[in-house]
C-alpha positions as CSV (number, residue, x, y, z in Angstrom):
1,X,0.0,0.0,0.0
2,X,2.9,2.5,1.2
3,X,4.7,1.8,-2.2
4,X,1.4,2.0,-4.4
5,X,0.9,5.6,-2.7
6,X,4.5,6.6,-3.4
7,X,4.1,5.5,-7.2
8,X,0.9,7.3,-7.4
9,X,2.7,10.3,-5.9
10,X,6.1,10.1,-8.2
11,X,3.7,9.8,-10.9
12,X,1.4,12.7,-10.7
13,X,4.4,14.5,-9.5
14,X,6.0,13.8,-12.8
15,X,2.8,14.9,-14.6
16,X,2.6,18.1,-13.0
17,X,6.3,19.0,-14.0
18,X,5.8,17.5,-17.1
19,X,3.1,20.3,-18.1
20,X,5.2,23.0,-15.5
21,X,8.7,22.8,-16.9
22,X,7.9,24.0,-20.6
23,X,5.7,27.1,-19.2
24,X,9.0,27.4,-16.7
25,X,11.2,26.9,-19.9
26,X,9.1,29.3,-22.0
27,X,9.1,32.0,-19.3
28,X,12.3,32.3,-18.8
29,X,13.3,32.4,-22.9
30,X,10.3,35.1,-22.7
31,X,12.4,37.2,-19.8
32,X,15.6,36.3,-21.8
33,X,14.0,38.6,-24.2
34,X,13.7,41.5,-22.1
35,X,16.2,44.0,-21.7
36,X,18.9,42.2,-21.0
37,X,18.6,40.5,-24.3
38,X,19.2,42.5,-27.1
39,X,22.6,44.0,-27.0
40,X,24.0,47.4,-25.9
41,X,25.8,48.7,-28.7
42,X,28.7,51.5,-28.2
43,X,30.2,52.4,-31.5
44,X,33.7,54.4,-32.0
45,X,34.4,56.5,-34.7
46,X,37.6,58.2,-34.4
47,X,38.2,61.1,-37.1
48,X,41.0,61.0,-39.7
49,X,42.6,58.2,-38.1
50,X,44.7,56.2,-40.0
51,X,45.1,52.3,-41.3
52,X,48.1,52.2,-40.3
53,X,48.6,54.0,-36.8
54,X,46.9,51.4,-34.5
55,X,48.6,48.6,-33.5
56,X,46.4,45.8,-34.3
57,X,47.1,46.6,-38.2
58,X,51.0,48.0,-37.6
59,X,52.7,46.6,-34.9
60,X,55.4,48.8,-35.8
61,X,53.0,51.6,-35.6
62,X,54.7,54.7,-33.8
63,X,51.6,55.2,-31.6
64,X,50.5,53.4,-28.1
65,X,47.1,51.9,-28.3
66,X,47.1,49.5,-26.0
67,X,43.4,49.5,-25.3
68,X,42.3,48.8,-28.8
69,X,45.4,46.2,-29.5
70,X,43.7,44.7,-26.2
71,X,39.8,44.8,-27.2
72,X,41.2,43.3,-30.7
73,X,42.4,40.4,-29.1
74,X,38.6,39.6,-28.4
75,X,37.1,41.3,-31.5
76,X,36.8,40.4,-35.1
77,X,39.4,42.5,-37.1
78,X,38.0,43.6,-40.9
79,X,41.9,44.0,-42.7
80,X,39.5,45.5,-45.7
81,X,37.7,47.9,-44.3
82,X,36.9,51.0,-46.6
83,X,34.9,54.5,-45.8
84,X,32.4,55.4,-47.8
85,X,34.4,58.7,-48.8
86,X,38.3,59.8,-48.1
87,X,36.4,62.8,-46.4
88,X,34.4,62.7,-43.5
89,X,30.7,64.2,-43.7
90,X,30.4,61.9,-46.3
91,X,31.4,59.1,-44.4
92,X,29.7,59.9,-41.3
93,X,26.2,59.9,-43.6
94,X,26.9,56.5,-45.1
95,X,27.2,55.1,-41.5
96,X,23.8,57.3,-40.4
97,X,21.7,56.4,-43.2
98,X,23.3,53.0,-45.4
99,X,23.7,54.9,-48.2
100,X,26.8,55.6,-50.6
101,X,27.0,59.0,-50.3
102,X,26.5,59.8,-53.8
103,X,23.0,58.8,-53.6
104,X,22.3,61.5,-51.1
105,X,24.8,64.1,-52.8
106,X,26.5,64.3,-49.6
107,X,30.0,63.5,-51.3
108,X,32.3,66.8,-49.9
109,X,32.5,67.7,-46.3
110,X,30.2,70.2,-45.5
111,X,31.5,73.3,-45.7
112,X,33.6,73.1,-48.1
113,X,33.3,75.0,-51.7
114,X,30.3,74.9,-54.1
115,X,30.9,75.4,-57.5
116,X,30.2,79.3,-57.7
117,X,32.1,79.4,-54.5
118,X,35.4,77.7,-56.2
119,X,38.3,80.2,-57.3
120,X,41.1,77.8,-57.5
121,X,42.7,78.2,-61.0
122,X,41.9,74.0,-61.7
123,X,41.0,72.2,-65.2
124,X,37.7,71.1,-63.5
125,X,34.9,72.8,-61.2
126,X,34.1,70.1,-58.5
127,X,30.0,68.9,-58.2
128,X,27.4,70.6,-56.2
129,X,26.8,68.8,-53.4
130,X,23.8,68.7,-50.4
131,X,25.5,70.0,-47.5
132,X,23.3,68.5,-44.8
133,X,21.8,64.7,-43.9
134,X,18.6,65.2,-45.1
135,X,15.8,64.5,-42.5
136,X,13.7,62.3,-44.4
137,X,16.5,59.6,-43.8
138,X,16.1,57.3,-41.2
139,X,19.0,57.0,-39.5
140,X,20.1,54.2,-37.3
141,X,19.7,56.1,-34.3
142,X,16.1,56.7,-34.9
143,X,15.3,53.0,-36.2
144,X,16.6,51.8,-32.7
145,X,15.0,54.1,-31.1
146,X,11.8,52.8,-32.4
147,X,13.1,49.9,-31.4
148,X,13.2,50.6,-27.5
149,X,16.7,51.8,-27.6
150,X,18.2,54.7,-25.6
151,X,20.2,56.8,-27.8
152,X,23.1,59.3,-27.5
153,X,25.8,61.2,-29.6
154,X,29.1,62.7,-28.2
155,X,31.6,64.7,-30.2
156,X,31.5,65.4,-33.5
157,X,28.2,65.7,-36.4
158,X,29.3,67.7,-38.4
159,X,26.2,66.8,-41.2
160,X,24.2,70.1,-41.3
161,X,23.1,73.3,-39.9
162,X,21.4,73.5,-36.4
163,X,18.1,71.6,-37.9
164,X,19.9,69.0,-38.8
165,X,22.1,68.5,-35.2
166,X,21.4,64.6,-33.7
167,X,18.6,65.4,-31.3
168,X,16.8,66.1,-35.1
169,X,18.3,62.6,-36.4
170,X,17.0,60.3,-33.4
171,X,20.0,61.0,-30.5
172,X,17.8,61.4,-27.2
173,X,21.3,62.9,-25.9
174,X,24.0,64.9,-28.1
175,X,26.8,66.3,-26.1
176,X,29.2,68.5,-28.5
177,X,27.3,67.4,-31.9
178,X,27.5,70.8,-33.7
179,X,27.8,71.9,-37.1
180,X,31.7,73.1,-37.4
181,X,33.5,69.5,-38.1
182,X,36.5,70.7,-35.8
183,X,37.0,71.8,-32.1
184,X,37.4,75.0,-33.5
185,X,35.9,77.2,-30.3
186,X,37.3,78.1,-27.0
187,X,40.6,76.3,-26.6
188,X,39.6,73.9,-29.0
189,X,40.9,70.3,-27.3
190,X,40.9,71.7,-23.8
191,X,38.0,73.5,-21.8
192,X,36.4,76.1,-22.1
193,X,35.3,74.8,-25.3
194,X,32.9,77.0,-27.0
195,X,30.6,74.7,-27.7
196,X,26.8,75.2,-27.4
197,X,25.9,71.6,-27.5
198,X,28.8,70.8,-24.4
199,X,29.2,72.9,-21.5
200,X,32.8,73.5,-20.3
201,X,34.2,71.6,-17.8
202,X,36.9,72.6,-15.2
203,X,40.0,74.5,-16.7
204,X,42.3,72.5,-18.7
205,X,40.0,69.5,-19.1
206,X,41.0,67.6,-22.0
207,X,38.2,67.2,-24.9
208,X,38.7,63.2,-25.6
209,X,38.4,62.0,-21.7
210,X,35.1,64.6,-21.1
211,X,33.3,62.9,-24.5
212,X,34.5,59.3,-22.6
213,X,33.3,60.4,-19.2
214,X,29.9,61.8,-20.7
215,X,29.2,58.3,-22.4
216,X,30.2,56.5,-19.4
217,X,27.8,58.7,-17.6
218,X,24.8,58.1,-19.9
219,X,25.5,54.3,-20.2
220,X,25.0,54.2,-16.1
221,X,22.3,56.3,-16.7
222,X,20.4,53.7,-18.9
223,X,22.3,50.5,-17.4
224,X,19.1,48.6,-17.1
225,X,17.6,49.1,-20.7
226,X,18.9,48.5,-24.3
227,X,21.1,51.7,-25.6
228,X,23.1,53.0,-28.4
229,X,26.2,55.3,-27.6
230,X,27.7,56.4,-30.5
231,X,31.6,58.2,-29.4
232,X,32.3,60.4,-32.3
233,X,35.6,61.8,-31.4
234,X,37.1,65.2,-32.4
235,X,40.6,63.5,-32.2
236,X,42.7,63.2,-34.0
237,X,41.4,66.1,-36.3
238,X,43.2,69.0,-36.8
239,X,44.2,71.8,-35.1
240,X,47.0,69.6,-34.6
241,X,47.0,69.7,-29.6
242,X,47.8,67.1,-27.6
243,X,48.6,66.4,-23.7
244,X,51.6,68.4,-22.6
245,X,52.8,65.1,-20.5
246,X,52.1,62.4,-23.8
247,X,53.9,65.5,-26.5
248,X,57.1,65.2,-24.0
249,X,56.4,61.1,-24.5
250,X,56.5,60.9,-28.1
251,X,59.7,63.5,-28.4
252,X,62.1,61.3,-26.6
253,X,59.8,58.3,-28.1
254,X,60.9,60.4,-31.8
255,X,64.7,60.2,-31.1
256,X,64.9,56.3,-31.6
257,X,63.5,56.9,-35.3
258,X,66.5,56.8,-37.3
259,X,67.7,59.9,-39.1
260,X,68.6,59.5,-42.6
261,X,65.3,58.0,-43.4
262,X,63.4,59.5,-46.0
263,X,60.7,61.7,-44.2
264,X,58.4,63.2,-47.3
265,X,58.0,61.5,-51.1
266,X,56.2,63.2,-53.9
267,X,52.9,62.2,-53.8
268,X,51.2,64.5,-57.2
269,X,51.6,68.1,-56.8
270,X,52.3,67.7,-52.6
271,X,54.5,65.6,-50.8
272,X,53.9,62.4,-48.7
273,X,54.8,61.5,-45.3
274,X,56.9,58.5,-45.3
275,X,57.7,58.3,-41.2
276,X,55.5,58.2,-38.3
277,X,57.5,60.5,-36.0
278,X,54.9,63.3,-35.4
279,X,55.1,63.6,-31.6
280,X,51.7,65.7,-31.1
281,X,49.8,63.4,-33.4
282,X,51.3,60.7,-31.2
283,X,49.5,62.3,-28.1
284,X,46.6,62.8,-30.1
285,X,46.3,58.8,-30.9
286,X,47.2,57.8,-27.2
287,X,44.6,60.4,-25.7
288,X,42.2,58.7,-28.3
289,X,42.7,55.4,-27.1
290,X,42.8,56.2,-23.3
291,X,39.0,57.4,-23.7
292,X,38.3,54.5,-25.6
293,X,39.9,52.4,-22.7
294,X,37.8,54.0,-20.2
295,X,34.4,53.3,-21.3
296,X,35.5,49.6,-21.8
297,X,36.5,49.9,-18.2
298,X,33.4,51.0,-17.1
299,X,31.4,48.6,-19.2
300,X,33.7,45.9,-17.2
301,X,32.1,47.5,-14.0
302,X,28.9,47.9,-14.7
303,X,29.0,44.1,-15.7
304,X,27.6,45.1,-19.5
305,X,30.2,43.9,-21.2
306,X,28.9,40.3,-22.2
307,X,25.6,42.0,-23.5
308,X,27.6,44.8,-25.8
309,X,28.4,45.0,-28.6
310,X,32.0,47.5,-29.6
311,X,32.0,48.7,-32.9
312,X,35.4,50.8,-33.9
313,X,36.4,52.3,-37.4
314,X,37.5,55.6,-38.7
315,X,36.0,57.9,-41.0
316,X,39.0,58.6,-43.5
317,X,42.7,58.3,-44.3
318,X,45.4,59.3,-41.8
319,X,46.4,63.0,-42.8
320,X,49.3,62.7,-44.9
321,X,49.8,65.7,-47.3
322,X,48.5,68.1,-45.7
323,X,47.9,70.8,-42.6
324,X,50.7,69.5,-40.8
325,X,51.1,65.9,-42.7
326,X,51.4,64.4,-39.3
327,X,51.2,60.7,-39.8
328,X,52.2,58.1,-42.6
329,X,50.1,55.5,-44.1
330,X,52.6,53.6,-45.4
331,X,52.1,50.7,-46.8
332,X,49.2,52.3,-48.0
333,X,49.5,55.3,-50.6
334,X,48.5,59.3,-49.8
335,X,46.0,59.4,-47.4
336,X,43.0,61.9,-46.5
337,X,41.2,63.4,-49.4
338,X,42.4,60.9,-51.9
339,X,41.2,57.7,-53.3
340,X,44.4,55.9,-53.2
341,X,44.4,53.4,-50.6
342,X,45.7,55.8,-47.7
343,X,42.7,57.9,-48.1
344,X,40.1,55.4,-47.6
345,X,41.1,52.3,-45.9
346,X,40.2,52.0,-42.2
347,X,40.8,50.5,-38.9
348,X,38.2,48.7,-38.0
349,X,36.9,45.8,-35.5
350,X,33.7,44.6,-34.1
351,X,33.5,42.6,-30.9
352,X,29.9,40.3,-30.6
353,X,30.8,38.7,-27.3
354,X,28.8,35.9,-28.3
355,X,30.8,34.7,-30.7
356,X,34.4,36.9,-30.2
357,X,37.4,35.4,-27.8
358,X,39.5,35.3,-29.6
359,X,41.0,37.5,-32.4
360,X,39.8,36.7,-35.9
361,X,40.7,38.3,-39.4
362,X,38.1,38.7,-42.5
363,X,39.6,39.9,-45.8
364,X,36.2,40.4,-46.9
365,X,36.0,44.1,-48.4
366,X,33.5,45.7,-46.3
367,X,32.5,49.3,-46.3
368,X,30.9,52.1,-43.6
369,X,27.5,51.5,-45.3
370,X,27.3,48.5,-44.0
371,X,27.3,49.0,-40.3
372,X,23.6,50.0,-40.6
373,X,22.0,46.0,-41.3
374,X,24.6,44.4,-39.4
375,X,23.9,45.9,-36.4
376,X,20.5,45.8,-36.8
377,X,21.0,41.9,-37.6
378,X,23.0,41.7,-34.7
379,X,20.7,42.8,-32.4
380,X,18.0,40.4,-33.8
381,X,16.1,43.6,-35.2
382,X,13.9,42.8,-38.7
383,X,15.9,44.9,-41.6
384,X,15.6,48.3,-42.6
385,X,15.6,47.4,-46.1
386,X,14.4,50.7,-48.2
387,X,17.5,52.6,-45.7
388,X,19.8,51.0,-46.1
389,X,19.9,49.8,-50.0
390,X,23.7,50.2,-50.1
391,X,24.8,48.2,-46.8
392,X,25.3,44.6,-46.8
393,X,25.0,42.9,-43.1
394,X,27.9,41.4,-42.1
395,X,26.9,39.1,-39.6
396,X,27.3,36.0,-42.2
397,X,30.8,36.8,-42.2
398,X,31.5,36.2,-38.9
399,X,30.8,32.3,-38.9
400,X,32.7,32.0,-41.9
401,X,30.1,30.0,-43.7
402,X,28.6,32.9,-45.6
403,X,30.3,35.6,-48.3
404,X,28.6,39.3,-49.3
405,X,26.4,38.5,-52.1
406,X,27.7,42.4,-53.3
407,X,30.7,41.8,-55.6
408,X,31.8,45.5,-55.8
409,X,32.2,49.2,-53.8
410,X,31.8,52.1,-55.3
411,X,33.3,55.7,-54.2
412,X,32.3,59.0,-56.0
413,X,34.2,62.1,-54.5
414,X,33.7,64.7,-57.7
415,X,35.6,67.7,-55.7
416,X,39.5,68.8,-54.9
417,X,40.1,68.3,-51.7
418,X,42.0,70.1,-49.4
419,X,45.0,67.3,-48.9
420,X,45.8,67.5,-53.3
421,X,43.6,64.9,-54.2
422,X,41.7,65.3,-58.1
423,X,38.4,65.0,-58.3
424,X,37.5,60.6,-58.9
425,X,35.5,57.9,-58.4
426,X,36.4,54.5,-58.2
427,X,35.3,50.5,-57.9
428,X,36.5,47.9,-55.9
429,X,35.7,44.3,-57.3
430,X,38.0,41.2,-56.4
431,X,41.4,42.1,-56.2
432,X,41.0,44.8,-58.6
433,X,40.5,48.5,-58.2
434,X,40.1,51.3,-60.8
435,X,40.5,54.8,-60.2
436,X,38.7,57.2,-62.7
437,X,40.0,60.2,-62.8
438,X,36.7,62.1,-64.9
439,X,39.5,62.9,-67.8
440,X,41.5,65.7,-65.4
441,X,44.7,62.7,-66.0
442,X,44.5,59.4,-66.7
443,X,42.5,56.3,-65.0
444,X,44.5,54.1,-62.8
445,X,43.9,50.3,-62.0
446,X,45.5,48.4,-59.5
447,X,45.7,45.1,-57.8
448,X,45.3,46.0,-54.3
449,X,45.6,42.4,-52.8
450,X,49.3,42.2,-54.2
451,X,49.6,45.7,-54.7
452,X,48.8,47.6,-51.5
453,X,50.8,50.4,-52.4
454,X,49.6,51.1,-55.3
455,X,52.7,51.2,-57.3
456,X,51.9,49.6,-60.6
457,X,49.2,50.4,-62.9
458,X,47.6,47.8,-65.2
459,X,45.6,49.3,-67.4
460,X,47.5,48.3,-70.8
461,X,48.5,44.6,-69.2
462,X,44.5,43.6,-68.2
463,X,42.5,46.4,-70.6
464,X,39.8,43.7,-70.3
465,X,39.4,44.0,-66.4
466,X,39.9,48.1,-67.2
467,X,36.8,48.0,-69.5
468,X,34.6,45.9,-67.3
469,X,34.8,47.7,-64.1
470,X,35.0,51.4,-65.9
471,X,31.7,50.3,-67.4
472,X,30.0,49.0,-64.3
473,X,31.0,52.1,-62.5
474,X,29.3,53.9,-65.4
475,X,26.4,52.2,-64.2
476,X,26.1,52.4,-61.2
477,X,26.4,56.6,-61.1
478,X,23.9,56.3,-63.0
479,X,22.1,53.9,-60.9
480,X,22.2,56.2,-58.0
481,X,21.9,59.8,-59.8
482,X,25.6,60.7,-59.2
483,X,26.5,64.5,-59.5
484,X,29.7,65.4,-61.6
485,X,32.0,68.1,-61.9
486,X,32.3,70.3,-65.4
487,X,34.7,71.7,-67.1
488,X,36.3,75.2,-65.6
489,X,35.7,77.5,-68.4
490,X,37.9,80.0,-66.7
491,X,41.3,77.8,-66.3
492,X,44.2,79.3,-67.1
493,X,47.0,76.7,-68.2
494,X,49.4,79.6,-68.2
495,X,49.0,80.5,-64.4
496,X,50.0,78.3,-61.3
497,X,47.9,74.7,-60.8
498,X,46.1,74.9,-57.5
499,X,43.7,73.1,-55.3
């Protein structure tokens, strides 16, 4: 009788959790969708940084980064990662809205000359262009923030005029997003900064560990629900200021760099750097990646760091011929403002703790438009698919069992820039990359898997590859309406070339 009852009991005990476990199961996958869920996302973009001055691409590089060398040890490394544009408005739209930026006509920095506005004595009169993001874009920002997502911008916008600042593009915060695409006010990298969108701190206060501690602030701020920080630095943008204690650093760190090295190369109608030796960029950089180190920190303390996801990349080239030419690119070619290697390929790295411990390389070209669907992917979101019609989400990547369907990238930069660069487009497809000069010289086309420098053009040896991608680049400024410059009516071959 006792064992009957005991049976009986073990078996309508094992009914009960038979029909109890599931619902238990199910509401604790239901929970697991709650905040805690969908990842945090903090995203780095660092201005005019180049490929080649962070340590986890040169480890020969002149500068300290010790924090990103460390958080690419646990992140997935892109080695062929490309801006939308070797300036940085354009850039910073293509990552905003998934869109080349020719598509938008946001191809120049903004500010910079319209056609009427252009007296440079040049063979060509660079394209109009739409100096702000227009606000019928959906940016990522406000697609998360639909989304449930907390939201905030520190450092630099510059994509428009005050209407157009990111508290008008989805950012529930902005601290220093204004329209000038420099810290040009006040005492520029220290306080008092003159900026209306971030009040001054105490005297002396250095512009790269405020933006840090601002994002640290908001992030414990919104701790317990999903956010988006998005650190835009200033750094390492000209006016060319760093740390009094790290400039001392990198002057004795400058005396080890041998001597009778070759320190500038023609590079066109301006000259090259060829050495990293430039001990206020070098405080620049190390600032840089100090802030960046903090806000991992505090992620580490506030126990987020298994449910965020680190995004890092820069916006253009390293600054190489021009306004101080403080860093090299090397092995890359020229650098900001060009379409030569140097001017558009990027550090970059993203860390999915899910899936990162370990350092991984993808030689998959990748580009800035395509930050837009991979995060969203990432963060089990449904695509944005009418946005971001030029982005490709990466996340396939990352398993290694999945390639881009997207066979090419496209630049279009119709404008002379600032740095010496002619006005160009260009395509990357395979190994292969064409640069189309819009007649001002002649195209160039280069294998940039073998031929990083781009040292040897191939035009007459492949005219077959030449032909093919020139006419799919054709098509595809078509495709997306691209603007182009004309011919300057008032060029003067007699009188100085200048840009």
């Amino acid at each position: 009788m006792i064992i009957n009852h005991i049976l009986e009991k073990a078996i309508m005990t094992s009914k009960i959790l038979f029909f109890i476990l599931p619902l238990f199961i199910f509401a604790s996958c239901d929970q697991n969708r709650g905040p805690q869920s969908k990842p945090n996302i903090v995203f780095f973009l660092v201005d005019d940084l180049g490929w080649a001055d962070v340590g986890f691409n040169n480890p020969n590089t002149f500068y300290d980064t010790k924090n990103l060398n460390n958080l690419a040890e646990e992140s997935t490394i892109f080695t062929n990662a490309y801006a939308a544009a070797p300036v940085c408005s354009p850039t910073r739209s293509s990552i905003m809205t998934g869109k080349y930026p020719a598509r938008l006509a946001n191809t120049d920095y903004f500010g910079a000359y319209q056609p009427g506005e252009n007296k440079r004595n040049t063979p060509l009169l660079s394209a109009s262009y739409l100096d702000h993001l227009p606000l019928g874009e959906e940016t990522i920002a406000e697609y998360l923030r639909t989304r449930g997502y907390k939201t905030f911008f520190a450092g630099k916008w510059h994509l428009g005029q005050k209407n157009y600042w990111p508290e008008h593009q989805g950012f529930d915060v902005n601290k220093g997003g204004i329209t000038r695409g420099g810290p040009y006010g006040g005492e520029k990298y220290f306080s008092p900064y003159g900026n209306p969108r971030l009040e001054d701190g105490p005297e002396g206060e250095h512009l790269p560990d405020r933006l840090a501690t601002e994002t640290i602030k908001f992030i414990k701020q919104n701790k317990d629900e999903h956010f988006f920080a998005y650190l835009s630095f200033y750094s390492v943008h000209t006016p060319l200021i760093g740390r009094h204690d790290l400039i001392k650093k990198y002057k004795e760190k400058a005396k080890n760099t041998d001597s009778t090295l070759t320190h500038f190369l023609p590079e066109g109608r301006r000259k090259a750097r060829q050495i990293q030796d430039h001990a206020v960029y070098g405080a620049m950089v190390e600032a840089m990646d100090l802030a960046v180190g903090k806000v991992l920190k505090a992620l580490d303390n506030l126990q987020l760091t298994d449910n965020t996801i680190i995004v890092f990349m820069s916006d253009n080239g390293g600054l190489s011929t021009s306004e101080g030419s403080p860093t090299s690119n090397l092995p890359l070619r020229a650098g900001k403002g060009w379409l030569y290697e140097g001017g558009i390929k990027e550090p970059m790295l993203i860390k999915w703790p899910i899936i990162n411990n370990a350092p991984k390389n993808i030689s998959t070209p990748v580009t800035s438009t395509d930050f837009y669907p991979t995060i969203l992917e990432i963060c089990g979101l449904p695509l944005n698919e009418r946005q971001h019609v030029d982005g490709e989400s990466l996340v396939g990547l990352f398993s290694g069992e999945e390639e881009l369907e997207r066979e090419s990238i496209f630049w279009h930069y119709p404008h002379y820039g600032n740095q010496g660069g002619s006005p160009g487009a260009a395509i990357r497809k395979g190994n292969y990359k064409l640069i189309d000069f819009f007649g001002e010289k002649p195209d160039e086309l280069y294998d940039v898997q073998n031929d990083i420098g781009e040292i040897d053009n191939l035009i007459e040896r492949v005219p077959e590859v030449y032909n093919e991608l020139k006419n799919e680049l054709i098509e595809w400024q078509k495709a997306v309406g691209a603007r182009f410059p004309t011919v300057n009516p008032n060029y003067d071959k007699t009188k100085q070339y200048y840009f």
